[in-house]
Phi, psi and omega in degrees: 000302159335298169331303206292321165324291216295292143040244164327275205272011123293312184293339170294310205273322189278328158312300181296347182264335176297305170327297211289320185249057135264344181272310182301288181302331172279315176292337170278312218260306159318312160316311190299307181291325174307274194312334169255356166276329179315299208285339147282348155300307178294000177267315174259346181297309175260342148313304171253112140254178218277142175289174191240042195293154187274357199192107157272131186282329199290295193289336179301325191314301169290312179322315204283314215292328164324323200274314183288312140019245157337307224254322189062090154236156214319137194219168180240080174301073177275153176229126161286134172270164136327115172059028175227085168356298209246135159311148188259335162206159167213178212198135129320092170248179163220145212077197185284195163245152187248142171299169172301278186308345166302141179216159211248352182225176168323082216274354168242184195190152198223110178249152211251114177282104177294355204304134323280320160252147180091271189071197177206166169272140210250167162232123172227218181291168180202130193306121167284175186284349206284317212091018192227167161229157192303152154293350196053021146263351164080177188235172188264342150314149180210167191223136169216116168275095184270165168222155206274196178310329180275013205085335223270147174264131141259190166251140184223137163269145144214125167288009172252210199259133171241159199229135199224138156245121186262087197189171180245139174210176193232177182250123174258091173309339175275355174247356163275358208262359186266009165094026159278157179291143166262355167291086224250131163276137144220060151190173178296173145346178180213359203235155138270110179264135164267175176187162170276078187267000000 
């Protein structure tokens, strides 16, 4: 019986040593890749490095467009059906199309659980000003604030795909069914957009 003990807490002792540099040997392996991955980053960091520009067109581009945006200037809108070339209405409008699902405050809000010593900070829902609160999934919806003959600004929904030009333009079917934009400016820009002429 002794044999078998002793047995047994050799066979214990040679497992837990194997576990331990099988661990050891994995924990090693993991450094080793760490350590060659640092040195080839610091390696291309310094062959290539990341540029440093004095001037992005991409951030003037987003800056104008926010501004043109903001500002709500005059835009032209079409709204497309599903598996129909040609608009189904268009529009003078102004500004961008705003999603369904855009909210002017915040949908969550964060309360301190005392729960029962301590507790932590939670996140939950938060009432839109509307009074209802959002899925926080947004909509298959757009809102474009078009204007009618008099000038007067409405709103128009839509769930399908819209499309805003910042120009007053018009729609051409023949050009789009000969496989051309169907989309005729017959005015100037309404934005000054810069770009690299």
């Amino acid at each position: 019986m002794r044999k078998i003990i002793a047995g047994l807490v050799a066979l214990t002792a040679i497992v837990g040593l194997s576990a331990c540099s099988s661990q050891g040997s994995s924990t090693n392996t993991v450094k080793s890749e760490q350590k060659k991955q640092t040195a080839i980053t610091q390696q291309l960091e310094q062959n290539q490095p990341i540029p440093q520009l004095k001037y992005s067109q991409l951030r003037q581009n987003l800056i104008e467009i926010k501004t043109a945006e903001a500002k709500g200037v005059q835009t032209t809108t079409f709204f497309f059906q599903m598996g129909d070339q040609n608009p189904v209405f268009s529009c003078p409008s102004i500004g961008a199309p705003i999603d369904a699902g855009d909210q002017l405050t915040n949908p969550n809000q964060i309360v301190h659980d005392g729960y029962p010593n301590g507790g932590a900070a939670l996140t939950i829902d938060q009432m839109d000003p509307t009074g209802e609160y959002s899925t926080g999934n947004g909509s298959a919806g757009t809102y474009s604030v078009c204007l009618d003959g008099s000038g007067n600004e409405f709103a128009q929904y839509w769930e399908g795909q819209v499309m805003t030009v910042f120009a007053p333009a018009v729609w051409d079917p023949a050009a789009a069914a000969a496989g051309k934009s169907g989309i005729k400016l017959v005015g100037k820009p309404t934005f000054d957009f810069s770009g690299n002429h």
